[in-house]
C-alpha positions, 0 to 999 in steps of 0.5 A: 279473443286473443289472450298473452300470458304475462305477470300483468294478465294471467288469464290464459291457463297453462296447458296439461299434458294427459298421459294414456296407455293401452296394452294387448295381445296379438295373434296372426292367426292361422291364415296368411299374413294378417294385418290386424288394425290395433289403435286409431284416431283422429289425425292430430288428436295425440301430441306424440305416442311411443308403440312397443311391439313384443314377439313371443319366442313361439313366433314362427317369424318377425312382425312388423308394425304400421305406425301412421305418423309423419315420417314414420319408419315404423316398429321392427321387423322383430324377430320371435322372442324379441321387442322393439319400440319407437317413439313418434309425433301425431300419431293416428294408427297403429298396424300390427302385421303378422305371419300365421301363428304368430302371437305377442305384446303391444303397448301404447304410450300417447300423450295429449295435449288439454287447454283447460 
């Protein structure tokens, strides 16, 4: 069943736009470069999402992140003592990469789209 939206039939609800966020630590541990897996879901579950890396000043040096997304150049590099964030449409993973010892912040803001 096909509905249109119009003063004559309002039978199709609007749409709501749901808001999520996730906030963390990270740690590159005392290994090689570590890969550490932060967020993932399905591909096309979220609308758009904007990830936020912060480096604590302790960092031995810059971390990266991984966003898959299309087109995504991802997050940084961002040196010790320092943040970045970038903003992206349908995400599905968020990578973080780390030297040893490196320890921070992450934040994620995604948003969804509901048909009531």
């Amino acid at each position: 069943m096909s509905c249109s939206k119009s003063s004559n039939n309002p039978c199709c609800p609007a749409a709501v736009i749901f808001q999520e966020k996730i906030c963390g630590n990270f740690s590159g541990g005392t290994g090689g470069i570590n890969r550490l897996s932060v967020w993932r879901a399905p591909a096309e579950d979220y609308i758009e999402g904007t990830f936020e890396i912060f480096n604590s000043t302790g960092s031995p040096g810059s971390v990266t992140g991984n966003i898959t997304a299309p087109g995504s150049p991802g997050v940084g590099p961002v040196p010790p003592g320092n943040s970045a964030a970038l903003a992206v449409i349908t995400p599905s993973e968020f990578t973080i990469t780390a030297p040893p010892n490196a320890s921070g912040k992450f934040c994620i803001t995604l948003y969804k789209r509901l048909i009531p």
